[in-house]
N, C-alpha and C positions, 0 to 999 in steps of 0.2 A: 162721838155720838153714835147710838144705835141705829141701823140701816132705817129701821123703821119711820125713825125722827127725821130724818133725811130725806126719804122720801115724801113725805110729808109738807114738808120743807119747798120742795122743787114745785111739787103741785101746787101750792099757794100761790106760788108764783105766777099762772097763766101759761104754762109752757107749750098749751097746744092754739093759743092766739099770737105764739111767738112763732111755733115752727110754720102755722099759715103765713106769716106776714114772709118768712125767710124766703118760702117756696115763690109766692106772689113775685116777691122783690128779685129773686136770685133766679127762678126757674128750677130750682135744685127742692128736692124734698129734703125733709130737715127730721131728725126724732130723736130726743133725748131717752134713751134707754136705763132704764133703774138698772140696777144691779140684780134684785129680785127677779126681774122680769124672764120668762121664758126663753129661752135664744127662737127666734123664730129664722134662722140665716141671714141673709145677707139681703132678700127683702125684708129688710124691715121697715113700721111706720107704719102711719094712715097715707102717707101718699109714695110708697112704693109703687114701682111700675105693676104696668097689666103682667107683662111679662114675666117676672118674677112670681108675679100670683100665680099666674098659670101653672110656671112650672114647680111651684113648691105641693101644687095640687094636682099634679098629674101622675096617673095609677102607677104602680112600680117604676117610679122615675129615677130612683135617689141617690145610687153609688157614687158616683160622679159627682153630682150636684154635693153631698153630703161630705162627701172627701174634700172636695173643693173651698168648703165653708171651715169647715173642724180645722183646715190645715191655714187659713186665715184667721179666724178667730184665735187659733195659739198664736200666730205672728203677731197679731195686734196688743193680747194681751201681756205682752214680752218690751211692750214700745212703751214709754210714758208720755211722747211727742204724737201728734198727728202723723195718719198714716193713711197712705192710699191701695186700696185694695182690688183687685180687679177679679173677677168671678173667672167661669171655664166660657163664659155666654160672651166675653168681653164689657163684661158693665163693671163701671167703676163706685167703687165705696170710698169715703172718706171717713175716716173712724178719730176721733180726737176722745181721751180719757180726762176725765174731774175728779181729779183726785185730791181728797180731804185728809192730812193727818196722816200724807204714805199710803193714805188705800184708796184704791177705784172704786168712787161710791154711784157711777154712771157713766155712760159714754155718750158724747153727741154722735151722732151717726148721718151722715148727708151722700142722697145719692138715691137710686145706679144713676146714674150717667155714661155716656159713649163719652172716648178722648178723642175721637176720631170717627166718621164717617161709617155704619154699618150697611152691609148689604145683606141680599134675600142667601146667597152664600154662604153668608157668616152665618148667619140664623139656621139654616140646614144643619151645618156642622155642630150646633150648639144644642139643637135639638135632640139629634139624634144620640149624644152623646146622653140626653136624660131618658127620652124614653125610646130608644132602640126604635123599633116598629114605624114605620110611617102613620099618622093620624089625621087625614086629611083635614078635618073636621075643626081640629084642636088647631090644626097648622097654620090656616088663613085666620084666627084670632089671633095667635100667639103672633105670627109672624107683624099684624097689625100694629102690635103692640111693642113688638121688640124694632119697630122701625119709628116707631115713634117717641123713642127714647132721644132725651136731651142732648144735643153735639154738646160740649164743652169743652173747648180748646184751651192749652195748657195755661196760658196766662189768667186767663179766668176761673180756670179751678186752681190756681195758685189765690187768687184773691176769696174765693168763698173760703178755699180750708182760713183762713187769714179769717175773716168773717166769722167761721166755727170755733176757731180757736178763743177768739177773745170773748165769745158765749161761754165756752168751757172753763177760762177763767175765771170771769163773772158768776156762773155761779158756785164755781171751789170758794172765792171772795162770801159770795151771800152764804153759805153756808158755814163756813168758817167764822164768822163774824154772829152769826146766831152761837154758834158754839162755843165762842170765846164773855157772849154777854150773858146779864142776869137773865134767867129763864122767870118769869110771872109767881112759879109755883114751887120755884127750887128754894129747899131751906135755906136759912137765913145764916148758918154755918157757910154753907156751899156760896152763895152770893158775896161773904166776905172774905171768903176766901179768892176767891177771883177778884173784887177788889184791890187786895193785896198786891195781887200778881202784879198785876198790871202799872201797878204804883208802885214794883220795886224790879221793875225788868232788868236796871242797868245793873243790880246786886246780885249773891250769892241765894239762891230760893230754895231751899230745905225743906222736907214732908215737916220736921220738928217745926222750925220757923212758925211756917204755917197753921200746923195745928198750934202752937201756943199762942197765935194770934188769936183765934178764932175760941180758943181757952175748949177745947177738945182732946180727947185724946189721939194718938196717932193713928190707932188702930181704928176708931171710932170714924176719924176724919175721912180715912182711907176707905170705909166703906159706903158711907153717905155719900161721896164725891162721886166714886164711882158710881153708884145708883144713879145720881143728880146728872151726871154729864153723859154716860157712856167713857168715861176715859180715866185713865190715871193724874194724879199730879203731876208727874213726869212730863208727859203726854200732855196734858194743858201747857204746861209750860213754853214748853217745846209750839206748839200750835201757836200762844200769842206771840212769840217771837220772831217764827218765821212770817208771821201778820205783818209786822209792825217792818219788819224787813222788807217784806213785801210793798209797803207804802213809800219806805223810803228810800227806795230803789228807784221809784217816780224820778224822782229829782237825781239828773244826771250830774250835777255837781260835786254829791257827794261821793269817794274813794267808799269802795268795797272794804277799806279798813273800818273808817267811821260809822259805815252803818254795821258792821260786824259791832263793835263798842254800845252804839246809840240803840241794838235792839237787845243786850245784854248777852251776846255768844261770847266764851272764857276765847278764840282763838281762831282765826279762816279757816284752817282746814275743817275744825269741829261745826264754825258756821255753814260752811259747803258741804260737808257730809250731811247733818240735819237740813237745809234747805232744798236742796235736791232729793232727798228720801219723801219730803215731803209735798213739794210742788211738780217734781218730775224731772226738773232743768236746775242746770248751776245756776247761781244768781247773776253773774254775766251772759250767759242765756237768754234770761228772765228778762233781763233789763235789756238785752237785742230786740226782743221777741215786742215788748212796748213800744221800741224807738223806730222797729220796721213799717216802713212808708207802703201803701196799698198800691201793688201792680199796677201801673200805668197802661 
């Protein structure tokens, strides 16, 4: 799918009376970040701290702050798992990625939070670190603000990224599953062709196949398809299979053999190489990651 349909997508959804309800419920600020979107650091969101505002807007402040973020944002974007980030100020990030199809098409983002206990010390050294000079002015704000940031002790921020996590899922799932169905206004080539699919997942699925279903030429099929979905045939394929693996990884009964068979992958290793390119995690992972019980 195109970024653009994506985004699109996410919004539909209400995702800024979700990230309120999380803040409400968890105390933790919540923001789902497009991919498009600006990098704003490591305050990100509508309910980032005062803190963070301040010092992303405070006059020659940035080497520090700037290095600090550049050298996280590579580390995150290096992870396909949740990942805890901690700034130069000591505030904590949690960054979990939504990845659709092998790409990061968003990231949930939860946070700053303290792990632990700040003081007017810590705050000095954090300060000064951004804007060198003492600012009296700036300081009894800033300091208000940076003391007023969330404690979260470890068990608890083990349970929110937990919380983030199965949002991050949910929507790779919602968006995957638009991707994988009839779109309202996609030719009727492109809509039978996805029929097909899906109705021969455990078989051998061919560009040729296909296009002689749909009574097209190859070349023809090949470029409609791609207009129609954002993706290749290939790439769809690949997409409802790891779907459907996806579903039936629910069900712990069934051996990592049989759902390799029952979503049509030729073989495990080839099924683990595509399901982890594309969800982020091996399918034993995956299917941890569903059976893990909520921090007591």
């Amino acid at each position: 799918m195109e970024q653009i349909a994506i985004d699109n997508l996410v919004r539909q959804l209400g995702i800024k009376r979700y990230e309120t309800a999380f803040w409400k419920a968890t105390g933790v600020p919540l923001h789902v970040a497009l991919l498009g979107e600006p990098d704003q650091g490591l305050g990100f969101g509508r309910f980032k701290s005062a803190f963070c505002a301040m010092v992303n807007r405070a006059p020659g402040s940035c080497i520090a702050r700037l290095e600090a973020e550049r050298h996280a944002q590579k580390g995150a974007g290096q992870k396909f798992g949740p990942q805890q980030i901690t700034c130069f100020a000591g505030l904590t990030h949690v960054r979990v990625p939504v990845l659709v199809g092998g790409q990061l098409v968003a990231t949930v983002i939860g946070g700053p939070v303290c792990r632990r206990q700040r003081t007017e010390r810590h705050f000095l050294i954090a300060l000064k670190k951004v804007i060198g000079e003492r600012k009296i002015d700036l300081e009894k704000k800033a300091l208000k603000a940076y003391l007023e940031t969330q404690v979260v002790a470890a068990d608890r921020l083990q349970a929110v990224t937990h919380l983030m996590n199965v949002f991050a899922q949910y929507l790779a799932n919602y968006i995957s599953s638009h991707a994988i169905s009839a779109a309202a206004k996609e030719p009727k080539i492109v809509t039978g062709a996805k029929q097909f699919v899906q109705s021969h997942l455990q078989e051998t699925i061919t560009l040729g196949l296909v296009a002689q279903h749909v009574k097209v030429s190859r070349f023809h099929f090949c470029k409609m398809f791609k207009k129609a979905t954002g993706m290749t045939l290939t790439e769809y394929v690949a997409l409802v299979r790891v779907e459907k693996a996806k579903a039936l990884l629910v069900d712990v009964s069934m051996r990592i053999s049989e759902v390799v068979f029952a979503a049509g992958f030729g073989s495990i290793p080839r099924f683990n190489s595509v399901f982890k390119r594309h969800v982020g995690m091996s399918p034993t992972e995956y299917r941890g990651a569903l059976d893990s019980s909520m921090p007591m």
